[in-house]
Structures are given as C-alpha cells and as structure tokens.
N, C-alpha and C positions, 0 to 999 in steps of 0.2 A: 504494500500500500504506500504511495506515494505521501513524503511529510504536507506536501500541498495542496493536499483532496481536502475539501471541507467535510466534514463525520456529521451528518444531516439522523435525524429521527421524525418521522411524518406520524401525525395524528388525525384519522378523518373515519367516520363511521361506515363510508361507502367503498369497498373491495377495489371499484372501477378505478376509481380516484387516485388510490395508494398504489394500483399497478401502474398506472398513465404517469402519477408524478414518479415512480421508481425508476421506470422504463426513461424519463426524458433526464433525470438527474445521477442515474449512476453511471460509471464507466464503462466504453463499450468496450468488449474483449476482442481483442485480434489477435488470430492464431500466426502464432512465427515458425515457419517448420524448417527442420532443421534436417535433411534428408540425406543420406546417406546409402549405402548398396546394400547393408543390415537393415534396417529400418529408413523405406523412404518415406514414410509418413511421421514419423515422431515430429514431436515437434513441443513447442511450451506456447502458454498464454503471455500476453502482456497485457495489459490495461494503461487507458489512457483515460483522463477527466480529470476535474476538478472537485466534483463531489461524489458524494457516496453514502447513499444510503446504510446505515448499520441499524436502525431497529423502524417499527412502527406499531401502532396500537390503534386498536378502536373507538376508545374512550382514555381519559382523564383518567381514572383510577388505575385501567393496566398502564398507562404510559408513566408517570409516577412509579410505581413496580418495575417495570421495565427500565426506566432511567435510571434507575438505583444500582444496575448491574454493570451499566455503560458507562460511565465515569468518562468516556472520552468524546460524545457526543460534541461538537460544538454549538452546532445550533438545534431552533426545533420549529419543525413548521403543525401545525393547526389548525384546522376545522374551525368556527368559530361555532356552530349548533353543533353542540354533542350531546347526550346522555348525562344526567348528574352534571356537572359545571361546566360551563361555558368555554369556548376556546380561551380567553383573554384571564380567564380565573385560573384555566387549566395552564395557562403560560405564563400568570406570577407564582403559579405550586411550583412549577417545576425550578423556576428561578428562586426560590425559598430554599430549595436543597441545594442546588449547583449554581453559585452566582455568577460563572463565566459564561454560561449559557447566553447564545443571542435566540429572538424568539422570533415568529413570526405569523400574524393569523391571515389565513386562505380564505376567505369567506366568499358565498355566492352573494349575498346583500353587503352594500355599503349605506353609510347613514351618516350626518355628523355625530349623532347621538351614540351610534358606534365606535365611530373615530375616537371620539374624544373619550370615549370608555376605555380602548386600548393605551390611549396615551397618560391616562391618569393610573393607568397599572404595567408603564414601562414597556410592555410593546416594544419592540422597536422597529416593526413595518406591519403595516397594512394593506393587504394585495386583495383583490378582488379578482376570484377566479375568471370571470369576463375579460378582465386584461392581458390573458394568455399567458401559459407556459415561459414566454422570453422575460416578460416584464417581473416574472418570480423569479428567475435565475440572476437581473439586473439585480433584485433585491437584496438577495443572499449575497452578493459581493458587496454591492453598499453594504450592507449589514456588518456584515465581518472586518472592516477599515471603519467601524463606528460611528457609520451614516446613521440616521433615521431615514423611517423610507414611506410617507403616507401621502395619499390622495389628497390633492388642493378641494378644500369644501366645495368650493363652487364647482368642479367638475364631479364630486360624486354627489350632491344634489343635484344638478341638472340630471344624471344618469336613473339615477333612482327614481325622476322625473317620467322619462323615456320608458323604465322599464316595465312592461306589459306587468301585469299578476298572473299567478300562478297560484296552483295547489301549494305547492314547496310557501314561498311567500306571505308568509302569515303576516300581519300587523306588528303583530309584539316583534318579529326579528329587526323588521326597519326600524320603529319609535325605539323601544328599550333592549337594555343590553339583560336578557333575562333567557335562562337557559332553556331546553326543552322540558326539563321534568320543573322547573318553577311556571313554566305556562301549563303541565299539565294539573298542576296542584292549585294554581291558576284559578282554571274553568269550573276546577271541584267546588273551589270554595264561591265562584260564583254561583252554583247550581245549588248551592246550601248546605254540602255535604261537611260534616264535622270530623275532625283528625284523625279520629278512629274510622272513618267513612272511608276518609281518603286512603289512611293507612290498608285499607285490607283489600280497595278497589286494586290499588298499585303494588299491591303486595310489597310495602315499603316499610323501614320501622315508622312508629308512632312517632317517636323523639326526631324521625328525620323528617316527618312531614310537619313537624312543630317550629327543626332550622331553617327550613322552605318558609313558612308563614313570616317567620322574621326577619328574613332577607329579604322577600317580595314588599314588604311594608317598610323595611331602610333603602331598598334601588327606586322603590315608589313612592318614597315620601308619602305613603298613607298609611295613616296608624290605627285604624278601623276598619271593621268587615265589611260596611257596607261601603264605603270609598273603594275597594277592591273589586265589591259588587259592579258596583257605577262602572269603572276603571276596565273592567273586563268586560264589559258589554260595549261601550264607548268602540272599546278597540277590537270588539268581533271576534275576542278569544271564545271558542266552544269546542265542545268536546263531546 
C-alpha cells in the first residue's frame, strides 16, 4: 500500500452506493507479468491510486465498532439519513474517538438548515451526491490539506428550489437536521402514541425512545407535546 493513498471508511445504508463509491475511489489493479519459458503467465499485481477504501458500515453504531479496529482510517465519508443518528452526529462520534479523522457527509438533500448543522458539528465538507463522483474526490483532497469544503447557500437553495419531490424526500430531511428513527418517533408521538407505544411498535428500548423525545424537543426548540403535534403535521411527517 502506497504511504500516499488516503485510508477512506464509507458509511451509507444502500449496498448500491458503497459498491459505486468503492469501485470509483479504490485503486485499480494492473497485472504486471513477468513471463518467462517456466511460467509464461506468472506475473504480480500492482496498484495504483490515491485512495483506498479499508472498511464501510451500514449504520452509525457498526461504523463506531468498526473504526475502533482501524486506527489508520484517515478520513470518513457518510450518508447523512441513516438509522439511529444522523450522518453529521455519526461524524462528530466518530471524531470523539479519533480526532485526526477528517469527515465528510454525502447526502442526497442539501439545505442551509443542513449546512449549517454540519458546520456547527465540524464537518469538514459537504457534498451532495447530485454533484457527482469528481466533485467528492475534489473534496477529499481539499479535505486532507485542511480545506473546508461546503456548498455557497445561494446555490444549494436555488437547487433545492429546482428539485422535483420524491418519495425518498421527506420535509423533515430539507427543514431539520433530524435522523430517520427521530422522524419515526416523530409521527408516533404525533398520532398520540405514549413511550411505551412507541417503544414496542419499534421494538426499541423505552429509555431510548425517552433520549428520542429529548433531542426532538432541544433540535426543535419545542418543549411540549403538543408543539410536536403542531410541528409534525405542519411539516407532513406520517407514518
């Protein structure tokens, strides 16, 4: 392995995603043959590139498990919708254990209200999968010479503008930076359902769907059920 390959760990929940980014950011191999009248096919590999894939995860809690074994990771790239915590939550956990780590969230939606969520939790770029494959590999070198790397407001408001809706596309991902299982605990507590409700709908513990209620009311500044209520209808959260 080359001391100048950058040591990359991808985080994204979609199989597609992690083969497409693997395939365009690891080294490609070229066979060198070394032919002779014994063996005219022998031959060795070499690799060539700059980065290098060494681990990936589905979620936030294996990648956490996983980075604890890879110690040489340089950077990490991110999903920003996952499971349990968010990309940008999931990319100051991982910089709480390894602080050399540079981070970096892939997200399919941009927002300022995102932007500005990654950069008040160090972040240090924000790529939007829309901007292609080259525009993340630009990043990763700014990145690692101690660039910051994020979208000018005005062009991911105008985009965000532009961009049709979707299923994928929910409300809560554009407005607030709120994970997928805080939107789904979300719509519970909009529909009336009580801790223990929620708890056994999501087969989740009680005390976790309790740390859920207190985060969604300090990222929402609303400290009442029924402001949640409101809050979740307003913005079309259902389930």
């Amino acid at each position: 392995m080359s001391k100048q390959e950058i040591k990359i760990f991808l985080v994204d929940d979609h199989e597609v995603v992690l083969n497409g980014l693997k395939a365009m950011l690891n080294p490609v191999a070229v066979p060198v043959f070394t032919a002779t009248l014994s063996t005219p096919e022998a031959g060795v590999v070499e690799t060539s590139g700059e980065f290098r894939v060494i681990g990936t995860a589905p979620d936030a809690e294996t990648m956490l498990q996983r980075l604890s074994h890879l110690p040489a990771v340089d950077l990490l790239i991110v999903d920003y919708e996952l499971a349990g915590m968010n990309g940008v939550e999931a990319a100051k956990a991982a910089k709480e254990q390894h602080k050399h780590l540079k981070t970096i969230v892939f997200s399919m939606h941009c927002s300022q209200a995102l932007v500005q969520f990654a950069r008040q939790h160090y972040v240090d770029a924000f790529v939007t999968k829309g901007e292609g494959l080259q525009r993340l590999a630009e990043a990763i070198r700014k990145v690692m010479k101690g660039h910051e790397v994020y979208p000018p407001v005005e062009l991911q408001d105008r985009k965000s503008a532009l961009m049709p809706p979707t299923d994928q596309q929910v409300p809560a991902e554009k407005d607030m930076p709120l994970s997928r299982r805080e939107r789904e605990v979300l719509c519970r507590i909009a529909k009336g359902m009580t801790s223990q409700q929620i708890s056994k709908e999501l087969n989740i513990a009680f005390n976790t769907v309790e740390v859920h209620r207190r985060n969604l009311m300090q990222k929402l500044d609303i400290h009442k059920v029924a402001g949640l209520v409101k809050y979740a209808m307003e913005a079309g959260i259902v389930c």
